[in-house]
C-alpha positions as CSV (number, residue, x, y, z in Angstrom):
1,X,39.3,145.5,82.0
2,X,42.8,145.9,82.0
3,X,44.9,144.2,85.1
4,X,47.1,146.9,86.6
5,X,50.4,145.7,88.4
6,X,51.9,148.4,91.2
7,X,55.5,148.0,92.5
8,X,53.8,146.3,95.7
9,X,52.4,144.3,93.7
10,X,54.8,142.8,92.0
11,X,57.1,143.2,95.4
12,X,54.0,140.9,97.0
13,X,54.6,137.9,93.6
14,X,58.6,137.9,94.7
15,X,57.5,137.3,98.1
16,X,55.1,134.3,97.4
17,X,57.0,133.0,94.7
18,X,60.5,133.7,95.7
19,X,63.4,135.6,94.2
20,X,65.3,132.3,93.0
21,X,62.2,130.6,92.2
22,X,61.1,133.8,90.0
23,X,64.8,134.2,87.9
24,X,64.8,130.5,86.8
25,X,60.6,131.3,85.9
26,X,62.2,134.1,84.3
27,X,65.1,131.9,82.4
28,X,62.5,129.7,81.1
29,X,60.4,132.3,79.6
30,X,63.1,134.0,78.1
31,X,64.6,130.8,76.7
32,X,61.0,130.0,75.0
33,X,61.2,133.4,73.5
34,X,64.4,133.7,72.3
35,X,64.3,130.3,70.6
36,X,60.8,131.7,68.8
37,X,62.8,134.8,67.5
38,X,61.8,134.6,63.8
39,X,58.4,134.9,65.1
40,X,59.0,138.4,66.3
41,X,58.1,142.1,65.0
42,X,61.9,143.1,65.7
43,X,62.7,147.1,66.1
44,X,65.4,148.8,67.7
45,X,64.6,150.9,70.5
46,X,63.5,154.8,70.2
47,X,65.4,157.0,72.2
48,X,64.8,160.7,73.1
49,X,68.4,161.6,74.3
50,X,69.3,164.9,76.8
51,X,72.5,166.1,78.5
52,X,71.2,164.2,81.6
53,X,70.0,161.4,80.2
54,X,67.6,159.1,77.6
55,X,64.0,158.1,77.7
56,X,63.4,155.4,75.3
57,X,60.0,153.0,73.7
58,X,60.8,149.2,73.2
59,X,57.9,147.8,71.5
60,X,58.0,144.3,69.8
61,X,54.9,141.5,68.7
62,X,54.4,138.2,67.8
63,X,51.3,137.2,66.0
64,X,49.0,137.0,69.3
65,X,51.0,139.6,71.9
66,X,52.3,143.3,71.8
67,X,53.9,144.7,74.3
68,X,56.3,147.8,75.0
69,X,58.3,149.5,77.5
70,X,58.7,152.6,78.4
71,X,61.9,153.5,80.1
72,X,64.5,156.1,81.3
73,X,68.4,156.0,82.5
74,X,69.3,159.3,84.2
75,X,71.9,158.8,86.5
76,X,72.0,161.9,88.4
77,X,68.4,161.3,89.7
78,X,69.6,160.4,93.0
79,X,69.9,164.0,93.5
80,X,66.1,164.5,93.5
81,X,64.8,161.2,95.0
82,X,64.3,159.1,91.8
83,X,65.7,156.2,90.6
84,X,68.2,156.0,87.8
85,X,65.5,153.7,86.0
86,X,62.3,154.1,85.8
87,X,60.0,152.0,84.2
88,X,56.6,150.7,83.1
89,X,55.1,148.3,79.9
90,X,52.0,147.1,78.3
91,X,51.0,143.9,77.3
92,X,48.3,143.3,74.8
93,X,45.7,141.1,72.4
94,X,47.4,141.9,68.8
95,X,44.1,140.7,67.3
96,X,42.0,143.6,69.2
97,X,44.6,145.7,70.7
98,X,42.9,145.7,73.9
99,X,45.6,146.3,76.7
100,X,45.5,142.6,78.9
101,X,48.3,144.4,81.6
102,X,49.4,147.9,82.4
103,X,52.9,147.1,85.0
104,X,55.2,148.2,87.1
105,X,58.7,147.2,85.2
106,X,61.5,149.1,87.8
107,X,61.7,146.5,90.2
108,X,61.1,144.1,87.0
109,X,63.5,145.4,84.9
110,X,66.2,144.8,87.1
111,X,65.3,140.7,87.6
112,X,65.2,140.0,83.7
113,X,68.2,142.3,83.3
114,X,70.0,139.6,85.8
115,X,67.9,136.6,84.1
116,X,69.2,137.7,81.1
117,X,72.7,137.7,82.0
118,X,72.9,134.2,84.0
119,X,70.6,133.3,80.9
120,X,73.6,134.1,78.3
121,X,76.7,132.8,80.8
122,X,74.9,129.7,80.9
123,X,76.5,128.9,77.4
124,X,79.5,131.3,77.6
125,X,80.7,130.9,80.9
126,X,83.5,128.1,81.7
127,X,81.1,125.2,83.6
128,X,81.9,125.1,87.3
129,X,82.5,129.2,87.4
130,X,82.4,130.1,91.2
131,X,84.1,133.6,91.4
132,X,82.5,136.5,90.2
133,X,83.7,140.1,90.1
134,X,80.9,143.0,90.3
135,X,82.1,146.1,89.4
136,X,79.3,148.6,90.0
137,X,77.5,148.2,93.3
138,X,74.2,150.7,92.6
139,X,70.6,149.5,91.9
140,X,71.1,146.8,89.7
141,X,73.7,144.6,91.6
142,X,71.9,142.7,94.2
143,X,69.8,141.3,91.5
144,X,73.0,140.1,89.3
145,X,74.5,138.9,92.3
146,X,71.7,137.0,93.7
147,X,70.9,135.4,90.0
148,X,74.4,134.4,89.3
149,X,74.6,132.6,93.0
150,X,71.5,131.1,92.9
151,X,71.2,129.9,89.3
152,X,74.7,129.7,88.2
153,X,76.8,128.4,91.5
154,X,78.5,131.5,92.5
155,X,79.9,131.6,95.6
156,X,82.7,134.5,95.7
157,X,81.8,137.6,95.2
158,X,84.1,140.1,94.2
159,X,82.7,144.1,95.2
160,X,84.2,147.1,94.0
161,X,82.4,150.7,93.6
162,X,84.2,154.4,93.7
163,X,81.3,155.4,96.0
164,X,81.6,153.0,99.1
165,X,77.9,153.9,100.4
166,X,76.8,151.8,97.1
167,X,78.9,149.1,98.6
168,X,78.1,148.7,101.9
169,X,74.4,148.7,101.1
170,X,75.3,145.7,99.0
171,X,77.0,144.3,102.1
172,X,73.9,145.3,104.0
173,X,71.6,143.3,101.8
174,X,73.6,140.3,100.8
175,X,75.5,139.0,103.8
176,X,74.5,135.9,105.7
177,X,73.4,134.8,102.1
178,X,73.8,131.0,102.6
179,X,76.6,129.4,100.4
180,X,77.9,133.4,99.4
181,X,81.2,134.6,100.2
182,X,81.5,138.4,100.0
183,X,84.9,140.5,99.4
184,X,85.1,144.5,99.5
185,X,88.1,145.0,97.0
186,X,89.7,148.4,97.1
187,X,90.5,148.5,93.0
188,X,88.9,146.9,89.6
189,X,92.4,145.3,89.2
190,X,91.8,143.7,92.6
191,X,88.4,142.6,91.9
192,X,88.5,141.1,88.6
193,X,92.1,139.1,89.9
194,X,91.5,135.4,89.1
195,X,87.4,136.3,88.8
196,X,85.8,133.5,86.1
197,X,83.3,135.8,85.3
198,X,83.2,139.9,85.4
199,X,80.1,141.7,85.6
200,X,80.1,145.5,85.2
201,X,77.4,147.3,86.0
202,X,77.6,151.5,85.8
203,X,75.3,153.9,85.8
204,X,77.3,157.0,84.5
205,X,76.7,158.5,81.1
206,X,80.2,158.7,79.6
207,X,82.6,156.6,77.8
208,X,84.7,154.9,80.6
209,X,86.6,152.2,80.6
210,X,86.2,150.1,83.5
211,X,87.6,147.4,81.9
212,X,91.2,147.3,79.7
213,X,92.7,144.5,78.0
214,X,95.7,144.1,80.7
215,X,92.7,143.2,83.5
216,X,91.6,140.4,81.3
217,X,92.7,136.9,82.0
218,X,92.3,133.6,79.7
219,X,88.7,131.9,80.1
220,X,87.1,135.0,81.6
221,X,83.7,136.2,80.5
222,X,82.6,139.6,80.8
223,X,78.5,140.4,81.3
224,X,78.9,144.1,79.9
225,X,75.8,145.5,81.2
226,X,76.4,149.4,82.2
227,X,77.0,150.4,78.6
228,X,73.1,150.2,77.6
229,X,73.1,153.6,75.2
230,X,75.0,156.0,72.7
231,X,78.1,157.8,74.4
232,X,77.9,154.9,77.2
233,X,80.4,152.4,77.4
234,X,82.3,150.3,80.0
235,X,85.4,148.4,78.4
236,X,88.3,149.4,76.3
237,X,87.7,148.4,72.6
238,X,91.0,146.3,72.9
239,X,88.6,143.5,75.3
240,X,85.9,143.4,72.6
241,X,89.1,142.6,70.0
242,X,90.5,139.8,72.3
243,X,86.9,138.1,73.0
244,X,84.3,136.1,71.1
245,X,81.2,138.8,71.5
246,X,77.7,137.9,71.9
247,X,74.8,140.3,71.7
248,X,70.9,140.9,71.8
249,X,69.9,142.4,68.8
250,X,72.5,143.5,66.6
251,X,71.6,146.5,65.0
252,X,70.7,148.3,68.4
253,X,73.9,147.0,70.1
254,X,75.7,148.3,67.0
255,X,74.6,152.0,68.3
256,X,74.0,151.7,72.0
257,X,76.2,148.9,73.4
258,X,80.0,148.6,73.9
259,X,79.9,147.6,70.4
260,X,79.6,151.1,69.3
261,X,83.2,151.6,69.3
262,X,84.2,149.0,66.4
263,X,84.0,149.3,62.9
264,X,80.6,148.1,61.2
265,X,82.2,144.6,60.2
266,X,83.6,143.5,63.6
267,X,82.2,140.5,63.9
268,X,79.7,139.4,66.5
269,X,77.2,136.8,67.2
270,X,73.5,137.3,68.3
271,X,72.4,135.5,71.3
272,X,69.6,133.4,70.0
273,X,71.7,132.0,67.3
274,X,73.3,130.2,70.2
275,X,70.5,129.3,71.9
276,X,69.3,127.4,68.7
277,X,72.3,126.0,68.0
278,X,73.3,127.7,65.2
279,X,76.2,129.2,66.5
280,X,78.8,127.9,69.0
281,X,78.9,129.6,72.6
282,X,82.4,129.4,74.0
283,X,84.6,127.7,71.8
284,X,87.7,126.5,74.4
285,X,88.4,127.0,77.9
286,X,91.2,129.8,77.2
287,X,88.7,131.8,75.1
288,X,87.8,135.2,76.7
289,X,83.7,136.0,76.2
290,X,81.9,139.0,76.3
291,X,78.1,139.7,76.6
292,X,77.8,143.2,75.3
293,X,74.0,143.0,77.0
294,X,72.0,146.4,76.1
295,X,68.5,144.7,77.4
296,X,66.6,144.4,74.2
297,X,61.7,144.4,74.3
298,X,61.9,140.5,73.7
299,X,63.1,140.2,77.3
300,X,60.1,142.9,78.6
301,X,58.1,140.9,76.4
302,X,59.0,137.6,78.5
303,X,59.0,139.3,81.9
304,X,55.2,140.6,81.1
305,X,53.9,137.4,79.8
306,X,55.3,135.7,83.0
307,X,53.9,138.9,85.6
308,X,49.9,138.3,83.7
309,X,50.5,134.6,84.0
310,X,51.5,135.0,87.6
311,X,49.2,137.6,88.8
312,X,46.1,135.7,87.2
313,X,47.4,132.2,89.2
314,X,48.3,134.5,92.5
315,X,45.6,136.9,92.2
316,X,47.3,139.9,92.6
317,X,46.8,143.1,90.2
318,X,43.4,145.2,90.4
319,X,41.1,145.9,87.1
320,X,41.5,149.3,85.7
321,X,39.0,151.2,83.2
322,X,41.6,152.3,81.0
323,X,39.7,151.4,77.9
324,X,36.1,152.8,77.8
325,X,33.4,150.2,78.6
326,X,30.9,150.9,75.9
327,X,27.1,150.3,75.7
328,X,27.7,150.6,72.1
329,X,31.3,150.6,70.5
330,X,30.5,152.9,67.9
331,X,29.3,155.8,70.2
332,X,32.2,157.3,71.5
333,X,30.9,160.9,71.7
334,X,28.2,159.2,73.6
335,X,30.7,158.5,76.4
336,X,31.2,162.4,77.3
337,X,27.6,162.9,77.5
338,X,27.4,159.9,80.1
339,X,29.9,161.4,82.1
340,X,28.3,165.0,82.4
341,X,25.0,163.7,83.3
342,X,26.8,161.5,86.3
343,X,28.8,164.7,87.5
344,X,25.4,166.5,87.1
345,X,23.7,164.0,89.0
């Protein structure tokens, strides 16, 4: 049988576990994974792109688990009800293929998009960063604000949105945060003032630039996370040329991420290289760093090994028949005639 996780489901593991409690779970798995990266089946994402937005598969495997996701960004879907993102994923046995978990990965999504992020400014960041800008107050921003406060010491946030409903619902759901500090700023230029770190975090399809070089200050890191596809970016190219940039998986970010506005030798450095050592993080105080983050399957992969881990200790998720349950696996055509003589019956 294969476990099947609902978005109550995994709203009921936040609950018993906790959201803090959860990210750092989160941090650790992705850390394991990230520092086991020669051991993955690496591929790019597939994308089916349309005027409104992009639907794409992220599959990757080790030797023992497979998983994917599927996923959309659409960010006119407000208009009908929907969510910008959308999302679900599979985690299975490599050496059967049987499908172990079929999940929810919305809500999910979101905290290892914000795992990820604290995971990366851990090493880039200046230590004893306590101001962040968030430029973008939609979906994904109480889940970057909440991880950067609880496992990075923030304790200013900076707000800014063009649409000032997305803002006060932020308000709504963040203040009396112990230990959080909360500012409405009327401008990016106001917001990212004297910020140590900048996150931005849009949702429209288009080439802005939310961030330009005269914004940026010495020792600032930027967590780019809005520019996630082709035709989607968030800072002027002239940031990326003054910054050390880090990324996921390089030959996706070379087509989806900010990154898709330089030349095919400007020089960046994949994450896990610095997670292993291999590569230096930030490099002085003065150095301006930039996560060009595009969310890459090794972080669904982490987030679904930690939701069957959790929902087998918690005992949450319900068995689904997805597979059939065979008398005899070689009798598939069998199968149909068992089900007409039940509906006959």
């Amino acid at each position: 049988m294969t476990t099947v996780l609902t978005p109550r489901d995994v709203a009921r593991l936040v609950q018993r576990v906790g959201l803090p409690d959860l990210l750092r779970r989160l941090v650790a798995y992705l850390e394991a994974d990230y520092l086991r990266w020669a051991e993955f089946d690496k591929t790019p994402r597939v994308a089916a792109h349309s005027p409104d937005g992009v639907i794409e598969l992220m599959p990757i495997a080790d030797a023992s688990l497979y998983s994917f996701k599927y996923v959309n960004g659409h960010p006119k879907n407000h208009r009908f009800g929907l969510p910008t993102v959308m999302a679900f994923g599979v985690l299975a046995d490599v050496n059967t293929g049987a499908p172990a978990l079929l999940s929810e990965l919305t809500l999910t999504t979101a905290m290892r998009t914000a795992a990820t992020s604290v995971m990366v400014a851990k090493r880039l960041a200046r230590p004893g960063s306590r101001v962040m800008a968030l430029i973008g107050n939609g979906a994904q921003s109480e889940f970057q604000a909440l991880a950067f406060h609880h496992l990075l010491g923030i304790r200013e946030l900076r707000l800014f949105d063009i649409d000032p409903a997305a803002t006060a619902k932020l308000l709504a759901h963040l203040q009396g945060t112990p230990g959080l500090t909360l500012r409405v700023c009327t401008s990016t230029a106001e917001a990212v003032r004297g910020a140590d770190i900048v996150t931005t975090v849009t949702a429209d399809k288009t080439n802005a630039t939310i961030l330009t070089p005269e914004l940026i200050e010495p020792g600032m890191h930027i967590n780019g996370v809005g520019g996630d596809c082709p035709g989607k970016t968030e800072l002027h190219r002239g940031v990326l040329e003054m910054a050390r940039v880090i990324v996921e998986y390089e030959p996706q970010s070379r087509v989806e991420g900010d990154l898709q506005q330089m030349p095919a030798d400007f020089p960046v450095t994949e994450f896990w290289r610095v997670l292993a050592g291999a590569a230096p993080g930030r490099e002085s105080d003065a150095q301006v760093t930039v996560f060009d983050s595009v969310g890459f399957a090794l972080e669904d992969f982490s987030a679904l090994r930690l939701l069957h881990d959790l929902s087998r200790q918690l005992g949450l998720g319900a068995p689904l028949e997805l597979i059939p349950q065979m008398a005899d696996p070689k009798d598939l055509f069998g199968e149909l005639q068992l089900n007409h003589r039940l509906q006959a019956a």
